[in-house]
C-alpha positions in Angstrom: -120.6 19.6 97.9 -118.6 21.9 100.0 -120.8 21.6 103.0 -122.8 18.4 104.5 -125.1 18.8 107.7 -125.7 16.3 110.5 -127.8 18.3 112.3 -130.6 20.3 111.3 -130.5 23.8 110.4 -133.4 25.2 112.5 -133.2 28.2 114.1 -129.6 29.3 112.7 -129.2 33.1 111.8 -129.4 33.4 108.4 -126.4 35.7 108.3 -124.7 32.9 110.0 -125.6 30.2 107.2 -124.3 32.7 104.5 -120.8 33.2 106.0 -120.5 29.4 106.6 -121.6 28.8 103.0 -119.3 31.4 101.4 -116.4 30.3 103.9 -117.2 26.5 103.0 -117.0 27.3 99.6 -114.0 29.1 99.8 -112.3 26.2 101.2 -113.3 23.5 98.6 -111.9 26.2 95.9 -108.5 25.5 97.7 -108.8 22.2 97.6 -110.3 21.2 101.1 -112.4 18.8 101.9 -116.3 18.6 102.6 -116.7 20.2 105.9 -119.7 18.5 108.3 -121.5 20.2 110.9 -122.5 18.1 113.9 -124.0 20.7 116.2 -126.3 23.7 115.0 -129.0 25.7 117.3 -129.5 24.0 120.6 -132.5 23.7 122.7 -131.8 24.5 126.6 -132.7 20.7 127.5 -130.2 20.1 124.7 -127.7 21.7 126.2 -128.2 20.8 129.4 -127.9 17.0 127.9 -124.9 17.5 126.2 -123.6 19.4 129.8 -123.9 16.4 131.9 -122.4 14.1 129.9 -119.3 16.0 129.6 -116.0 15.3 132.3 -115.4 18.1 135.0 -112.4 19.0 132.7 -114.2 19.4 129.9 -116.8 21.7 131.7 -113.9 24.1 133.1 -112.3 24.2 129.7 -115.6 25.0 128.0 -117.6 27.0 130.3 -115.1 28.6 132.6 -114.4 32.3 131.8 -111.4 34.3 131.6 -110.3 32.4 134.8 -113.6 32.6 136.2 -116.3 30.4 136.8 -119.9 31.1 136.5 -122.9 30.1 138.8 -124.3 27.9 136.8 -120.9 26.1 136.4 -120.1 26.4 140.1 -123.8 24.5 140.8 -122.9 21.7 138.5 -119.8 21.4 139.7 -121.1 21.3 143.7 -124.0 18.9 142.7 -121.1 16.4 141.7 -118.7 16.5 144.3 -122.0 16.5 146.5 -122.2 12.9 145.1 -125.7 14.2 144.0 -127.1 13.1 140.5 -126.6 15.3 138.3 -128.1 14.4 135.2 -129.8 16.4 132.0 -133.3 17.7 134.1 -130.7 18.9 137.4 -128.4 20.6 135.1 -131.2 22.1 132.8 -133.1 23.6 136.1 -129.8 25.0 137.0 -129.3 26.8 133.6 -133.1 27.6 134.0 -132.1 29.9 137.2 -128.6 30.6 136.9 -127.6 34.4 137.6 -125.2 34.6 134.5 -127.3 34.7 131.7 -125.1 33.6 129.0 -124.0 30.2 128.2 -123.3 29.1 124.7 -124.4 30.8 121.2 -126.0 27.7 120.0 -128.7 28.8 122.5 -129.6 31.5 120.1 -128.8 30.1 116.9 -125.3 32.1 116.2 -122.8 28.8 116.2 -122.2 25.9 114.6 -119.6 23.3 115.4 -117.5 21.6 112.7 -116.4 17.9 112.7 -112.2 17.8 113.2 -112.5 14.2 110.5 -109.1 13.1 110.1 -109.0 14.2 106.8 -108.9 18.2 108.1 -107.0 17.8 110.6 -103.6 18.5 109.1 -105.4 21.9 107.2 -107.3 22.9 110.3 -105.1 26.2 110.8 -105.7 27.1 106.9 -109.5 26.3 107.8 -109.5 28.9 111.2 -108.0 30.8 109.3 -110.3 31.3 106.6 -113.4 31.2 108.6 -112.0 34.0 110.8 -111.8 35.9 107.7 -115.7 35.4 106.9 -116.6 36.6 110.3 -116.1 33.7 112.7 -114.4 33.3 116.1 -113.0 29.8 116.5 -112.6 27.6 119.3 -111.0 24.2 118.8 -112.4 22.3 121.0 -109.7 19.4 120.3 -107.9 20.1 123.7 -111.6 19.3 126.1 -111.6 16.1 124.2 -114.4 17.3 121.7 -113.3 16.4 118.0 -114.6 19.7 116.6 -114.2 23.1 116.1 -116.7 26.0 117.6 -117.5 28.7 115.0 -119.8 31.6 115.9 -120.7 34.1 113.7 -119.1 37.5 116.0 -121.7 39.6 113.9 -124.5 38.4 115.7 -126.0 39.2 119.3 -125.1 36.5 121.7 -128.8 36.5 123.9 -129.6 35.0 127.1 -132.0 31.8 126.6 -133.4 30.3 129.4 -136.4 28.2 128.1 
């Protein structure tokens, strides 16, 4: 089995599941092994959850854009050095009204992220690789401290989700 799930795959495009499928498949042909995907379509509140836990380092290198940094990163951000809490409801009520609309393409069902098992890690170039060639943009999220690798399908619209 070229492909296990840990998450559920509700709400995924099913464009998306195809190229992971044929991409997966692809890989265990050239000998690589079982790839596992932790993180699927995300619910705003999940998001938000997943948001607060993380490190102000790992929000800038995540969220922060081109250089810039959003509203809704800015807010967070504030809220913290504030001293004020800042856990899943604040930080879902601030991606409830932020001015930038987009955030992350699990919102809408177009990303998955892969598990980086120790087992991959020396063929995780050959693995980008391939996946970019079945229609993926990667992000290895390795560097903000996240043991997994971002894959969204750059076919698909990336839409604004605020609910």
């Amino acid at each position: 089995m070229p492909l296990a799930w840990n998450c559920s795959q509700e709400g995924l495009a099913p464009e998306l599941l195809a190229a992971l499928a044929a991409a997966a498949a692809a890989f265990a042909a050239a000998g690589g092994p079982t790839l596992t995907v932790t993180s699927g379509r995300r619910t705003l509140r999940r998001q938000a959850e997943l948001m607060a836990a993380m490190s102000e380092a790992q929000l800038r290198e995540l969220y922060a854009r081109a250089g810039g940094t959003p509203d809704y990163l800015a807010a967070i951000l504030a809220r913290r050095a504030a001293g004020a809490p800042c856990a899943a409801e604040a930080v879902e009520t601030i991606l409830q009204n932020r001015r930038e609309g987009f955030v992350s393409a699990h919102l809408c069902g177009a990303a998955v992220d892969l598990a980086l098992t120790p087992d991959l890690q020396p063929r995780r170039g050959e693995l980008r690789a391939l996946l970019e060639a079945h229609g993926f943009a990667t992000l290895d999220e390795t560097e903000a401290g996240i043991p997994c690798l971002h894959c969204r399908l750059r076919a698909l619209p990336l839409r604004e989700v605020r609910a």
